[in-house]
Structure formats: C-alpha cells, structure tokens
PyMOL Python script that loads the backbone (N, CA, C, O; Angstrom):
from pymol import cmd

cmd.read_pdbstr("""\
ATOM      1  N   UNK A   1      -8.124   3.731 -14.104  1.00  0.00           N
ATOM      2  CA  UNK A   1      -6.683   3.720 -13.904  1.00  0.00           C
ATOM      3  C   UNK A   1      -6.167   5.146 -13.727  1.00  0.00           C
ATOM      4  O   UNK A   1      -5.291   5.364 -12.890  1.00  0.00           O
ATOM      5  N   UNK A   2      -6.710   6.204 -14.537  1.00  0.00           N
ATOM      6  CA  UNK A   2      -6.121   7.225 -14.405  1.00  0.00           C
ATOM      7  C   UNK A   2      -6.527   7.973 -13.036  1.00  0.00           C
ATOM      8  O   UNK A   2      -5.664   8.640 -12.464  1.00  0.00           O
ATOM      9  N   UNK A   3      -7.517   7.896 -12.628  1.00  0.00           N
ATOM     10  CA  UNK A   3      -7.932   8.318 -11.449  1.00  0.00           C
ATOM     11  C   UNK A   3      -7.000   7.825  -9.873  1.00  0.00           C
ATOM     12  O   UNK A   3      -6.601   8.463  -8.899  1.00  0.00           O
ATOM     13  N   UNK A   4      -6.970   7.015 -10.102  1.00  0.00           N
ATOM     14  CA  UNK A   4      -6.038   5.902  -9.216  1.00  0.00           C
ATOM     15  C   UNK A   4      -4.532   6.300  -9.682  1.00  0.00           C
ATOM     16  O   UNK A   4      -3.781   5.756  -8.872  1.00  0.00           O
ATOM     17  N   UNK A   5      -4.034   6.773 -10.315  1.00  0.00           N
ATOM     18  CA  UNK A   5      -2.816   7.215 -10.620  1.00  0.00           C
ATOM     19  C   UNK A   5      -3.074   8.893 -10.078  1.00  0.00           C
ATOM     20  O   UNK A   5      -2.310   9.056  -9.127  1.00  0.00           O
ATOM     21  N   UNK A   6      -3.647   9.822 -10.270  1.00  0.00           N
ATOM     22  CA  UNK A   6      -4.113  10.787 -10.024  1.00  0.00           C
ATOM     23  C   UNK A   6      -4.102  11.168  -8.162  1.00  0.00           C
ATOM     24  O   UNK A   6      -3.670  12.092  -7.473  1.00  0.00           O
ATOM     25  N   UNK A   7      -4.649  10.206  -7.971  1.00  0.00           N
ATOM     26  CA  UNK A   7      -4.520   9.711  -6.514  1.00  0.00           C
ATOM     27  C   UNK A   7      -3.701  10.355  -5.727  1.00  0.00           C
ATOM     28  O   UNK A   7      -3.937  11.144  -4.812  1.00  0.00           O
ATOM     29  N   UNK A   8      -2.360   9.814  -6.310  1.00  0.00           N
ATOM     30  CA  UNK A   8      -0.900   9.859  -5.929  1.00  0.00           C
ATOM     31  C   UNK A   8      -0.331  11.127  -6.008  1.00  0.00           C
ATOM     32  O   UNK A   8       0.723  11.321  -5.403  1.00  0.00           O
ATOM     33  N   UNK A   9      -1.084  12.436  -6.945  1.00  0.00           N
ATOM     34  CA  UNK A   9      -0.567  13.574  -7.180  1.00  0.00           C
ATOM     35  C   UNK A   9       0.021  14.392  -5.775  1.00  0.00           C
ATOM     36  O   UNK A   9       1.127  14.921  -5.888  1.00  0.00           O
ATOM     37  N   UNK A  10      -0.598  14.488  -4.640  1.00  0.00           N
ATOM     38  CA  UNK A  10      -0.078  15.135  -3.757  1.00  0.00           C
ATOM     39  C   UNK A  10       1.423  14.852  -3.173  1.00  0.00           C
ATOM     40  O   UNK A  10       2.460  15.506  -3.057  1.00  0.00           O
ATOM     41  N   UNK A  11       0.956  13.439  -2.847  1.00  0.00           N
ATOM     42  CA  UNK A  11       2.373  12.660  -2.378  1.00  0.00           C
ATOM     43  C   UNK A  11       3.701  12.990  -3.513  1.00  0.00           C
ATOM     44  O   UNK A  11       4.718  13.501  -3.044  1.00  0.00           O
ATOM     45  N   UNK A  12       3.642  12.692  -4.926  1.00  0.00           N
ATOM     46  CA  UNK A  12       4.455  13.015  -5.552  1.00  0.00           C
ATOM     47  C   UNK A  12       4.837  14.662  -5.745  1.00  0.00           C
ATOM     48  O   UNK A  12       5.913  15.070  -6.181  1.00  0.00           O
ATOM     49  N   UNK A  13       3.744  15.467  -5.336  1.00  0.00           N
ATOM     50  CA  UNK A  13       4.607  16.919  -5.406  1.00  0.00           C
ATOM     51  C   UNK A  13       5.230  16.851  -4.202  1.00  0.00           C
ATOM     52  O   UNK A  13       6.375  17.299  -4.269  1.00  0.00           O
ATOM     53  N   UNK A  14       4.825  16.349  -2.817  1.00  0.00           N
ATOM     54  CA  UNK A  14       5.713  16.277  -1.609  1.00  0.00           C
ATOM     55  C   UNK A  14       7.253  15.692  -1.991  1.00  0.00           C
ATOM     56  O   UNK A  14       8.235  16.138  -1.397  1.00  0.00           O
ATOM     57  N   UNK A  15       7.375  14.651  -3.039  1.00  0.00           N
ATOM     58  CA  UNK A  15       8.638  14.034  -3.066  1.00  0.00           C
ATOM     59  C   UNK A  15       9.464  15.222  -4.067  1.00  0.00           C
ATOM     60  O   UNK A  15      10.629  15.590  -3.921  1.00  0.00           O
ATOM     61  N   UNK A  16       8.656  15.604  -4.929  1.00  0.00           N
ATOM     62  CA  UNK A  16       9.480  16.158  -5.984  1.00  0.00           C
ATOM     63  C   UNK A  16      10.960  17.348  -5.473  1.00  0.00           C
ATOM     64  O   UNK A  16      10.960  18.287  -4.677  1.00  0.00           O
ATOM     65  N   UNK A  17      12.041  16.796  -6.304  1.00  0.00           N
ATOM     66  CA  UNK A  17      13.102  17.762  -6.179  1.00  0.00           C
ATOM     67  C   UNK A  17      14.069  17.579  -4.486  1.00  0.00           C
ATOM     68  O   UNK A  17      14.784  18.342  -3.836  1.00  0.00           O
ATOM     69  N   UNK A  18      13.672  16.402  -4.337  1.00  0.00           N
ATOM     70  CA  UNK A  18      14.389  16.061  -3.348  1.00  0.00           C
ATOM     71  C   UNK A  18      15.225  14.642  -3.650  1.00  0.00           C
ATOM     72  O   UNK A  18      14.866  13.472  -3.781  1.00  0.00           O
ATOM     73  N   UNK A  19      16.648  15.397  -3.700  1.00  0.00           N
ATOM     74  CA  UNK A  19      17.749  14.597  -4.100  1.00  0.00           C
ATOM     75  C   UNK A  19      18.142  12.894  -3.139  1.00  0.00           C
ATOM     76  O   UNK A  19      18.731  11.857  -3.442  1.00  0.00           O
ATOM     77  N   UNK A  20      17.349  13.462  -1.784  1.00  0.00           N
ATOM     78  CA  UNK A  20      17.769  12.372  -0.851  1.00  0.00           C
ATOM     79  C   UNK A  20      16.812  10.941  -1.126  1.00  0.00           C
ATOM     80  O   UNK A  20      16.952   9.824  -0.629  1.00  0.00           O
ATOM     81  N   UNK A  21      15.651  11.511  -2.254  1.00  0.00           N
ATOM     82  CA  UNK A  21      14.213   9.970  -2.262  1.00  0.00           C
ATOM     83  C   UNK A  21      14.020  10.107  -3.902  1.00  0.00           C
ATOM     84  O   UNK A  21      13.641  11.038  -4.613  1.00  0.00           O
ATOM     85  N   UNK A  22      14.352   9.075  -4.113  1.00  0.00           N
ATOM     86  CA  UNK A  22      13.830   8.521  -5.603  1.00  0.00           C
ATOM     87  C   UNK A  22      12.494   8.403  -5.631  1.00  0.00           C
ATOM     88  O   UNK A  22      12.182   8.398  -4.440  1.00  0.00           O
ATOM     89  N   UNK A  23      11.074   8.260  -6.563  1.00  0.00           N
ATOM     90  CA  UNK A  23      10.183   8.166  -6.456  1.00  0.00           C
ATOM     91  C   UNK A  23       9.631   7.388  -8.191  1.00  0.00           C
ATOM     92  O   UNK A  23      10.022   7.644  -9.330  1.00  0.00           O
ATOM     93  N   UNK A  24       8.690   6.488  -7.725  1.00  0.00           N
ATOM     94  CA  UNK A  24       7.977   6.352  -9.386  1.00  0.00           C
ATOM     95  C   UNK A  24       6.961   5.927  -9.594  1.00  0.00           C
ATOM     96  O   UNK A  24       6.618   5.240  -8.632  1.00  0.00           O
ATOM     97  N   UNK A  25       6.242   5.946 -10.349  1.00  0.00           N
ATOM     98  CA  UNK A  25       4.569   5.833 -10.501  1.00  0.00           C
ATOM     99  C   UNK A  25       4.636   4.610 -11.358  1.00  0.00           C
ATOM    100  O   UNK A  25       4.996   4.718 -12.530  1.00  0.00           O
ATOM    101  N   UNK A  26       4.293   3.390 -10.815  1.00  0.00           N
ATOM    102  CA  UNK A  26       4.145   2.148 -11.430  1.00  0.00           C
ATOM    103  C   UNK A  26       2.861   1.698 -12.018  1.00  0.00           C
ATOM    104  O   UNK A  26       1.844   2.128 -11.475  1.00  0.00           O
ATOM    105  N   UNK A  27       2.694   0.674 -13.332  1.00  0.00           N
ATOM    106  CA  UNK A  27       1.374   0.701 -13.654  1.00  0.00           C
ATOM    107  C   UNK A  27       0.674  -0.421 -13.020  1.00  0.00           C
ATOM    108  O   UNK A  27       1.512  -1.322 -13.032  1.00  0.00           O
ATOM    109  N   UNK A  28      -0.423  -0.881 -12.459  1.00  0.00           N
ATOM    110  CA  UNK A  28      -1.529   0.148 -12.571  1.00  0.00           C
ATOM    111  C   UNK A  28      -1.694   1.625 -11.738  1.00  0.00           C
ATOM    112  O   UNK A  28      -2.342   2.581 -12.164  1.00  0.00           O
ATOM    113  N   UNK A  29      -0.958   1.581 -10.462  1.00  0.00           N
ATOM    114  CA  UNK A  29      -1.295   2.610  -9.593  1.00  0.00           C
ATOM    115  C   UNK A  29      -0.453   2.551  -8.397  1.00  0.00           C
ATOM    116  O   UNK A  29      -0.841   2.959  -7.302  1.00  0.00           O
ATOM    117  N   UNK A  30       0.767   2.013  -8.622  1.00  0.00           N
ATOM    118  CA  UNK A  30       1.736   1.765  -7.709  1.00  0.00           C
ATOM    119  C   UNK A  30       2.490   2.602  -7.148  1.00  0.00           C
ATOM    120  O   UNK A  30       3.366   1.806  -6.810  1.00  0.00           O
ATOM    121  N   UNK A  31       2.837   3.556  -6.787  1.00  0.00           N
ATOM    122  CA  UNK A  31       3.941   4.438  -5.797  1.00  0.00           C
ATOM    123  C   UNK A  31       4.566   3.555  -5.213  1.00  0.00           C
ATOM    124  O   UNK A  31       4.047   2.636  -4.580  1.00  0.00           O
ATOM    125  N   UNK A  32       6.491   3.865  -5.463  1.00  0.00           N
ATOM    126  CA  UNK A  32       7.423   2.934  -5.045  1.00  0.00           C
ATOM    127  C   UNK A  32       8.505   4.225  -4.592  1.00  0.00           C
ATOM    128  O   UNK A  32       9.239   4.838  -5.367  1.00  0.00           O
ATOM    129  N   UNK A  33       8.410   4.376  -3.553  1.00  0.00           N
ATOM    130  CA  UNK A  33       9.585   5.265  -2.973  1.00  0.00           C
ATOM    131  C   UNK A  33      11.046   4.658  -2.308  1.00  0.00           C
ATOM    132  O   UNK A  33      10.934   3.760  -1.474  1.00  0.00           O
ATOM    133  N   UNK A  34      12.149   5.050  -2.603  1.00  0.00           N
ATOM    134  CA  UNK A  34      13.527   4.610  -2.300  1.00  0.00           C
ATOM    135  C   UNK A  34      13.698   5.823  -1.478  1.00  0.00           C
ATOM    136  O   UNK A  34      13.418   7.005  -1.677  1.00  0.00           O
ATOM    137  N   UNK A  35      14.268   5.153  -0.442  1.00  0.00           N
ATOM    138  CA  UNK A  35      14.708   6.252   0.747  1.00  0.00           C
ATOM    139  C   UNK A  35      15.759   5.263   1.867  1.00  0.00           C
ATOM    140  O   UNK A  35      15.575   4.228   2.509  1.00  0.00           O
ATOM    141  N   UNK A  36      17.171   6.427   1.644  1.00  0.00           N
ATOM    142  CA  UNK A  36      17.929   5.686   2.567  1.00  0.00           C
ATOM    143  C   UNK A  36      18.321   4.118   1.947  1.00  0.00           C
ATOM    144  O   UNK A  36      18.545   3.335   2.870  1.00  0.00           O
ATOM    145  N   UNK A  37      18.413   3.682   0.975  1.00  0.00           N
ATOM    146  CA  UNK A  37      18.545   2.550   0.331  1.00  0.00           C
ATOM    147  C   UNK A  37      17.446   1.441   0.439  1.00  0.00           C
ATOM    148  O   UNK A  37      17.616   0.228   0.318  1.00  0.00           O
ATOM    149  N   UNK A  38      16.018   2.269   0.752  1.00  0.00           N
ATOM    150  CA  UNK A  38      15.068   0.938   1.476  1.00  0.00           C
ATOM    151  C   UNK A  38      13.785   1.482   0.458  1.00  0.00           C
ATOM    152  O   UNK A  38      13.200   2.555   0.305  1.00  0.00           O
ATOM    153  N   UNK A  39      13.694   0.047  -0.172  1.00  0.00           N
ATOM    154  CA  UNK A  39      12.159   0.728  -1.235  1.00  0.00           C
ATOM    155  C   UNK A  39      10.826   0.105  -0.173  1.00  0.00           C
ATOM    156  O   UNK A  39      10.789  -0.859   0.591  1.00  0.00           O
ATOM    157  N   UNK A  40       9.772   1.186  -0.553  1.00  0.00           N
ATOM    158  CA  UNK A  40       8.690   0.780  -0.183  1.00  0.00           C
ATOM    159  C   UNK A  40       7.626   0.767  -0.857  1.00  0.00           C
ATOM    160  O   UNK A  40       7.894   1.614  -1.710  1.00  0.00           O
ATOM    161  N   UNK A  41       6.557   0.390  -1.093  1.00  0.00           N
ATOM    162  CA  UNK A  41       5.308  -0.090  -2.343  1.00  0.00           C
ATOM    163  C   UNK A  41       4.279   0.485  -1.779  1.00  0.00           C
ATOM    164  O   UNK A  41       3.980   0.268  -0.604  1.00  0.00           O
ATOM    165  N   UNK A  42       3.440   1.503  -2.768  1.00  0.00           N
ATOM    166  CA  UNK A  42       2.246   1.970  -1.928  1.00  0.00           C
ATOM    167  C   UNK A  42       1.127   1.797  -3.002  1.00  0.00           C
ATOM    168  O   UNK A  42       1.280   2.347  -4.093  1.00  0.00           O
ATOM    169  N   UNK A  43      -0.257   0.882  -2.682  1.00  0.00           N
ATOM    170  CA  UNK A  43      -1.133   1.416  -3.572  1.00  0.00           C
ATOM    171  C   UNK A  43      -2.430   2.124  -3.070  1.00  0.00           C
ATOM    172  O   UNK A  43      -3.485   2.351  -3.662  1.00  0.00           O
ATOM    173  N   UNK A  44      -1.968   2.445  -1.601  1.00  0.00           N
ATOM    174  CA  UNK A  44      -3.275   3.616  -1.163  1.00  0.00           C
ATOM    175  C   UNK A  44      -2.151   5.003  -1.172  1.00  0.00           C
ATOM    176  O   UNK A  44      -0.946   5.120  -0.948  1.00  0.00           O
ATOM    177  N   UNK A  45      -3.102   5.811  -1.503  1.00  0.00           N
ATOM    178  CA  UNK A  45      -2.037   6.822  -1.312  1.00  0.00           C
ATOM    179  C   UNK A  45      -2.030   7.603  -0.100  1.00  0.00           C
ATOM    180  O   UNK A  45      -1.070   8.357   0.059  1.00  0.00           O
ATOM    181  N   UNK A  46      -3.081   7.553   0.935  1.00  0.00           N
ATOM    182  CA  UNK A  46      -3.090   7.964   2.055  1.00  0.00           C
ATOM    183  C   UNK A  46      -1.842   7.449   2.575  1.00  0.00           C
ATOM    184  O   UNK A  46      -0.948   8.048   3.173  1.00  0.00           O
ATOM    185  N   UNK A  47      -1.937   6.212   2.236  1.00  0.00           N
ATOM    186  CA  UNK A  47      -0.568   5.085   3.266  1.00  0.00           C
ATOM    187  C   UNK A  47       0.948   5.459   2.698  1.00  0.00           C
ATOM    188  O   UNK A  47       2.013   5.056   3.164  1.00  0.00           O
ATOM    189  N   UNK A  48       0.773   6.234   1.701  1.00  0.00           N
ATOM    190  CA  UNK A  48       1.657   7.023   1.290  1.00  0.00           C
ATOM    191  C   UNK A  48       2.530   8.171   1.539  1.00  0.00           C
ATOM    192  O   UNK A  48       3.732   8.423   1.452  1.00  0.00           O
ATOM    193  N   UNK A  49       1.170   8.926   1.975  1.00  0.00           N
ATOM    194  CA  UNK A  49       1.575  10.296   2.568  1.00  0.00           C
ATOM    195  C   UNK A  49       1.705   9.852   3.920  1.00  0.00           C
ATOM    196  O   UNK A  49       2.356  10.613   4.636  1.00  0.00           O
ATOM    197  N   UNK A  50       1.362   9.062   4.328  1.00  0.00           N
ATOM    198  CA  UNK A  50       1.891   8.730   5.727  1.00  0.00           C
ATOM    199  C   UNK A  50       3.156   8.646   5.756  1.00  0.00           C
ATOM    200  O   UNK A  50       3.840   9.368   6.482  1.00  0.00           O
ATOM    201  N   UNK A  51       3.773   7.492   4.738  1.00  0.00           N
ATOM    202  CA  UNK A  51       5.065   7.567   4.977  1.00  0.00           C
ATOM    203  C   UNK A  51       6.297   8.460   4.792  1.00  0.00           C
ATOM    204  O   UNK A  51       7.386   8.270   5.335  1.00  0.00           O
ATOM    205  N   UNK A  52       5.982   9.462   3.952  1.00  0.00           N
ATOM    206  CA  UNK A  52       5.818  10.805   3.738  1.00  0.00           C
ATOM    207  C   UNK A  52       6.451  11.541   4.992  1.00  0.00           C
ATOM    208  O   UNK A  52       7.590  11.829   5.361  1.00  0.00           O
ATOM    209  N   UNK A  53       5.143  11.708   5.471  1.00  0.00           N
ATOM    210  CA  UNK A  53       5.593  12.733   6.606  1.00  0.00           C
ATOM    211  C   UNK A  53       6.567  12.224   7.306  1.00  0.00           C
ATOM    212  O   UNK A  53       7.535  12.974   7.434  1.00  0.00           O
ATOM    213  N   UNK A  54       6.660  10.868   7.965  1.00  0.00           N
ATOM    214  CA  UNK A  54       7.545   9.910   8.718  1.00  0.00           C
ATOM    215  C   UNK A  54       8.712   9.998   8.336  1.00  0.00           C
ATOM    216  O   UNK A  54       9.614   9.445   8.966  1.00  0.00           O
ATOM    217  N   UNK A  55       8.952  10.750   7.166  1.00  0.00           N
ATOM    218  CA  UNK A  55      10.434  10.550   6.380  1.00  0.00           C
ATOM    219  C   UNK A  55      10.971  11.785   6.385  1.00  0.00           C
ATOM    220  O   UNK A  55      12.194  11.916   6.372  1.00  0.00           O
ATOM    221  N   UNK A  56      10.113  12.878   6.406  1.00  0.00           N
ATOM    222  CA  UNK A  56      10.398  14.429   6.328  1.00  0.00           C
ATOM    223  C   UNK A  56      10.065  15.244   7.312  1.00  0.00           C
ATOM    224  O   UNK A  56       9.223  14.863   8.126  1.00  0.00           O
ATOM    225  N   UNK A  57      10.486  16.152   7.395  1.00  0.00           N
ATOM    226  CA  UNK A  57      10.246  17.337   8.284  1.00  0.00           C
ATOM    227  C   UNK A  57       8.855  17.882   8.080  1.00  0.00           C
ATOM    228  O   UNK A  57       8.645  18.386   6.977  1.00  0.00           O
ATOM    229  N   UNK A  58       7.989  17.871   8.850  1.00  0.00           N
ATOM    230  CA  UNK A  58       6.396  18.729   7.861  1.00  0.00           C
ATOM    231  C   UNK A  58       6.210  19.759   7.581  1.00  0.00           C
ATOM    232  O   UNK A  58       5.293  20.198   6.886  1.00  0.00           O
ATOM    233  N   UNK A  59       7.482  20.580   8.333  1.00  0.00           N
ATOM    234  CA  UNK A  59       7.420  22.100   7.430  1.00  0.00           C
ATOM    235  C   UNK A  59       8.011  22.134   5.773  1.00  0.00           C
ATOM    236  O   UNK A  59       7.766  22.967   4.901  1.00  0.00           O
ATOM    237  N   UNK A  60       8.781  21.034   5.716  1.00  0.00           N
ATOM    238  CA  UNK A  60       8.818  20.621   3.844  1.00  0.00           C
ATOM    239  C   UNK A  60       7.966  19.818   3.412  1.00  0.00           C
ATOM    240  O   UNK A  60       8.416  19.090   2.527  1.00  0.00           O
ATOM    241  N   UNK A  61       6.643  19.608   3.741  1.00  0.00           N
ATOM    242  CA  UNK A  61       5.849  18.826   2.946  1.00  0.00           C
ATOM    243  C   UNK A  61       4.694  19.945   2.431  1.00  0.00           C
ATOM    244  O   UNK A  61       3.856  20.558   3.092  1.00  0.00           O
ATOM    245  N   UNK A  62       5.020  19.964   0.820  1.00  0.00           N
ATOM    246  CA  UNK A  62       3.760  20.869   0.531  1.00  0.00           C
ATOM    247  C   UNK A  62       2.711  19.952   0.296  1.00  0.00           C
ATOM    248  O   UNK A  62       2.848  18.729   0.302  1.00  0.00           O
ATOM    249  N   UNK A  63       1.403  20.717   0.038  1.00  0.00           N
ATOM    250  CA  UNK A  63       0.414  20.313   0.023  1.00  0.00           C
ATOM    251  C   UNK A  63      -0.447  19.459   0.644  1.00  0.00           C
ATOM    252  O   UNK A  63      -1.592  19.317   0.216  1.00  0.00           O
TER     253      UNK A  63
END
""", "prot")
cmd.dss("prot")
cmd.show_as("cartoon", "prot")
cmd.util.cbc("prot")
cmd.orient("prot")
C-alpha cells in the first residue's frame, strides 16, 4: 500500500500550492483531483500525470 501511495508523489508535488486544483490521496491508492468543478479518479499514476500536464502549462509542472 505504501508503495502504491508513494507512486503518486510526483503528481502531487506538480499539484501542490495551486489554488485553482484541489487534490487528495484516497485509501488504498486513489488520487482524486477537482479542477474547474470536475473531479477525476486516478489509480495509475502515470494516467495521472497525464492529466496533469493537460490541465497546466508544462513550464509549471515540476518534476
């Protein structure tokens, strides 16, 4: 479980401190991002950072 939560670390420093996307780490290994009033469910985290970039500019996506 923790590994699989761990997973998610990149994507969540990409979200962090950005007022416009809520973000939260669900158990077992869920990433649930709110953006624009629209939630979305991630439990790969590649499919994550995909949506990620799709949402942001990529010169603000660290890591």
């Amino acid at each position: 479980v923790a590994k699989a939560r761990a997973a998610f670390t990149d994507v969540r420093k990409a979200l962090r401190g950005r007022k416009e996307i809520r973000y939260g780490l669900f158990y077992p290994a869920r990433l649930r991002i709110t953006h624009q009033d629209e939630d979305k469910e991630f439990v790969d985290p590649q499919k994550a950072m995909d949506y990620v970039k799709k949402i942001l500019p990529a010169t603000e996506i660290e890591g």
